[in-house]
C-alpha positions as CSV (number, residue, x, y, z in Angstrom):
1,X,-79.1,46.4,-11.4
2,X,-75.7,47.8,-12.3
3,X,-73.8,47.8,-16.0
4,X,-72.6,43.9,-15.5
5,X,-75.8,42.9,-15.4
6,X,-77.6,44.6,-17.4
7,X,-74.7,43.5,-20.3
8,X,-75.0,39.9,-18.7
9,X,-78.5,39.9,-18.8
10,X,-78.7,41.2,-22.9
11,X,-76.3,38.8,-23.8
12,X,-78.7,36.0,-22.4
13,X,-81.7,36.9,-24.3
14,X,-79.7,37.4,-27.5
15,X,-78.1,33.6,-26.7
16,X,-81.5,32.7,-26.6
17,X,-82.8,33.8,-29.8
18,X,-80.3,32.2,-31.8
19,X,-80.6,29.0,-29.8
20,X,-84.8,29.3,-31.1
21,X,-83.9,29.9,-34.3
22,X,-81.3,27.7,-35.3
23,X,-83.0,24.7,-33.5
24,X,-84.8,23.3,-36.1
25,X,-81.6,23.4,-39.0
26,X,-80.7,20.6,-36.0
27,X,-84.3,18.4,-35.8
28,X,-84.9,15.8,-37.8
29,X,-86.1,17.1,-41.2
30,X,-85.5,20.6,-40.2
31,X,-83.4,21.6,-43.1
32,X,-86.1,20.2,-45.1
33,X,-88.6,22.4,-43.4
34,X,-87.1,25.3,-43.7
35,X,-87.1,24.5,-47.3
36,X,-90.7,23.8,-47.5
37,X,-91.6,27.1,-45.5
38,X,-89.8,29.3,-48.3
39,X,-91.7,26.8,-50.8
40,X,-94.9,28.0,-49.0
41,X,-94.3,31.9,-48.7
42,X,-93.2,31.6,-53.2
43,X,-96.7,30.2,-53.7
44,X,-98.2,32.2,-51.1
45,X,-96.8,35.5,-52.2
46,X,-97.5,34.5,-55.8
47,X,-101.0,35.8,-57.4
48,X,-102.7,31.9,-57.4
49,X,-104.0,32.1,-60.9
50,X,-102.5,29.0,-62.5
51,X,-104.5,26.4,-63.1
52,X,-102.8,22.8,-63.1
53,X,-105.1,19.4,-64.7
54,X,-104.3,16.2,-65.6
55,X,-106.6,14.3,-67.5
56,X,-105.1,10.5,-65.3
57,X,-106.3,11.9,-62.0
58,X,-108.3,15.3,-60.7
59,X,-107.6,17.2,-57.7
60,X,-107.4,15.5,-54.4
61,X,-107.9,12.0,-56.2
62,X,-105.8,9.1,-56.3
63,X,-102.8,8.8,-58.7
64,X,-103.3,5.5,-61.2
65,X,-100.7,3.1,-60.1
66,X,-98.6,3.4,-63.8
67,X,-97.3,6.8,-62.5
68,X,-95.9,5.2,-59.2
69,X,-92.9,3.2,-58.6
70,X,-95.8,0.0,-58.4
71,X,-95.8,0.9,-62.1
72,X,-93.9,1.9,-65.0
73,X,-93.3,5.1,-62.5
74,X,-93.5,7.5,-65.8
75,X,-94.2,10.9,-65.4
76,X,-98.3,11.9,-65.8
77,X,-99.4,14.6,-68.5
78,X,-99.9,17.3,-67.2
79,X,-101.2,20.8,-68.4
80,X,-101.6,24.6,-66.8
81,X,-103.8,27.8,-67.7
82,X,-103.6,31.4,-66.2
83,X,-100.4,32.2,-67.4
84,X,-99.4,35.9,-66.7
85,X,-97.9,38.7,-69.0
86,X,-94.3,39.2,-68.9
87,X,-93.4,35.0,-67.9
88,X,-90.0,34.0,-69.3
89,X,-90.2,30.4,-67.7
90,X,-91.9,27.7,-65.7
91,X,-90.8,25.9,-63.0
92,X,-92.1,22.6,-62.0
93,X,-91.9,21.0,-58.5
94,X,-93.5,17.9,-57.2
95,X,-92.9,16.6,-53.8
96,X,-94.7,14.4,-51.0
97,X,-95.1,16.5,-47.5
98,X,-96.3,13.4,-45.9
99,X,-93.0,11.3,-46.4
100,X,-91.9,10.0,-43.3
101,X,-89.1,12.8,-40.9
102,X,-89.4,15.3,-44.6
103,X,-90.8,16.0,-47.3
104,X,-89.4,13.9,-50.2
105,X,-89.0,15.7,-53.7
106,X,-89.8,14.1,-56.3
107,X,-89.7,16.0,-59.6
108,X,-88.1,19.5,-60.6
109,X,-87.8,20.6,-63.7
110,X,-86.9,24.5,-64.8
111,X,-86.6,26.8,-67.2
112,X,-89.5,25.1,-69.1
113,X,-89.7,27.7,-71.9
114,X,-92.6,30.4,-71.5
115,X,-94.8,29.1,-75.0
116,X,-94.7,25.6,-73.0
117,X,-98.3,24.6,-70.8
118,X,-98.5,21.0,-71.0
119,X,-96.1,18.1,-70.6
120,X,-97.1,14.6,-72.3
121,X,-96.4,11.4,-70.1
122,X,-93.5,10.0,-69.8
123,X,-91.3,12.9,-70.0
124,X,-87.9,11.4,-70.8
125,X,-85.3,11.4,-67.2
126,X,-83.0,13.0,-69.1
127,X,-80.9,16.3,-67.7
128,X,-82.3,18.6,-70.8
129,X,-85.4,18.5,-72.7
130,X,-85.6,19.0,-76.3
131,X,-87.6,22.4,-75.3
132,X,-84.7,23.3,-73.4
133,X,-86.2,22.3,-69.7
134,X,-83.7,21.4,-67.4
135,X,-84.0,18.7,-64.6
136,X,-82.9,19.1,-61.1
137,X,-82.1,16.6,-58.9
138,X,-84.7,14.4,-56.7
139,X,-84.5,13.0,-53.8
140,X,-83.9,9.8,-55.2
141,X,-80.5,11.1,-56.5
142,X,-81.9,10.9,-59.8
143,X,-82.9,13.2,-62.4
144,X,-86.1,13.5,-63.6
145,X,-89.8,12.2,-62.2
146,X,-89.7,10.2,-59.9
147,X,-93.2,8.8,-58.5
148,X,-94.9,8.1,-55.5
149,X,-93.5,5.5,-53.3
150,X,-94.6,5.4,-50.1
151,X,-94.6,2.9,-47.3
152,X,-97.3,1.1,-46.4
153,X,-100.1,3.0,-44.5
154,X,-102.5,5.7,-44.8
155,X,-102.0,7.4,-48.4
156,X,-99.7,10.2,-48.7
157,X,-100.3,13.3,-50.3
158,X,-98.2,14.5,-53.8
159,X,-97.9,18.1,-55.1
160,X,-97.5,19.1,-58.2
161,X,-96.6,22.6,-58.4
162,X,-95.9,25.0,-61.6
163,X,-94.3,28.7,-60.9
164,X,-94.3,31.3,-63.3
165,X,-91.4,32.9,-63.2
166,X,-89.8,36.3,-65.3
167,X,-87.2,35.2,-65.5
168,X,-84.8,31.7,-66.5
169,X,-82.7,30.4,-64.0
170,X,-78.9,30.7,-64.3
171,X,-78.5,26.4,-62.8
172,X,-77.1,23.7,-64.1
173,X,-79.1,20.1,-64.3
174,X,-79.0,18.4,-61.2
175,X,-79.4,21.2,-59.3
176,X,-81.4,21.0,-56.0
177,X,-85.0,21.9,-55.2
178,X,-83.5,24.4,-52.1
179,X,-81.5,26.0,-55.3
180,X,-84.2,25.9,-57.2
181,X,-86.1,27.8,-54.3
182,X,-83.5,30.4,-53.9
183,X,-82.8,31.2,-57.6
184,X,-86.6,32.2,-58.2
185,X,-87.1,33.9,-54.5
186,X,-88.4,37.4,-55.9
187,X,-89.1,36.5,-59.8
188,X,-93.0,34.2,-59.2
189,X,-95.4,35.8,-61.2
190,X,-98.6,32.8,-60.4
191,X,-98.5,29.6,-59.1
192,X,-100.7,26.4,-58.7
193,X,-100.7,23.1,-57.5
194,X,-102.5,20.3,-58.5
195,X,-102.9,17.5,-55.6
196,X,-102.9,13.7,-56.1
197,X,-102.7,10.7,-53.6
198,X,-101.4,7.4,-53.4
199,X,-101.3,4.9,-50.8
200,X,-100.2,1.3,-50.4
């Protein structure tokens, strides 16, 4: 094999691995996966030493209908222990994986101040807390919680994550869950998740 070919046949297999890895920014949902596989290596990378409870609905149960959009779709309380020395904030992320093509966000909520483990219902869909809290935006184009909503069918699954972070973010309300993602890549001290369903 000369020098052309050997160039020729680099090239190829470099054309090749781009063409793997931008395919799935280009498949339905993909951007959204890639989202939810940095979601996945935070809380994996993370000690998981948080513990999240709601006194409405334990782990792996079903959420009561007044927290969905069948409801008064208000936020549930919610409450976390564990917390780590040296947090600054809390991030909180809730989101459906099951949502048909992507996973549909549903709550996000940062720079909940470190002194702060529990959140009464009904936490106003405002873009700043009283506490300071900020709200990002939902795929609902909305601020603030949004709840489950799903089409009819098998029940879906909802998250409800909290990151300790050491840090606050620098973001404005209404900013996204992917910025959310990025601007506390590096700074999760613990995370948990508490797991509800809902079906209709």
């Amino acid at each position: 094999m000369d020098r052309d070919e050997i160039l020729k046949s680099i090239i190829f297999v470099i054309l090749i691995a781009a063409a793997i890895y931008m395919l799935p920014k280009f498949l339905p949902g993909g951007q959204n996966d890639l989202v939810e596989e940095q979601d996945n290596m935070s809380m994996k990378q993370a000690v998981m030493n948080l513990t999240i409870t709601s006194p409405v609905f334990k782990n792996g149960e079903t959420i009561p209908e007044k927290y969905t959009c069948d409801g008064t779709d208000i936020s549930p309380q919610l409450s976390w222990s564990g917390v780590p020395e040296g947090t600054e904030s809390f991030v909180l992320i809730a989101d459906d994986p099951d949502a048909p093509g992507r996973t549909f966000t549903h709550w996000v909520l940062f720079n909940i101040p470190s002194d702060v483990t529990s959140l009464q219902e009904n936490v106003p869909k405002i873009e700043k807390l009283d506490n300071g809290a900020i709200h990002g935006m939902t795929d609902f184009g909305k601020v603030g919680y949004g709840g489950p909503c799903p089409p009819a069918g098998k029940p879906h699954r909802y998250y409800f994550k909290v990151y300790a972070l050491d840090t606050k973010l620098d973001l404005s309300s209404g900013a996204s869950k992917r910025s959310v993602m990025d601007a506390m890549e590096r700074h999760v001290l613990a995370a948990g998740e508490l797991i509800g369903k809902y079906g209709r």
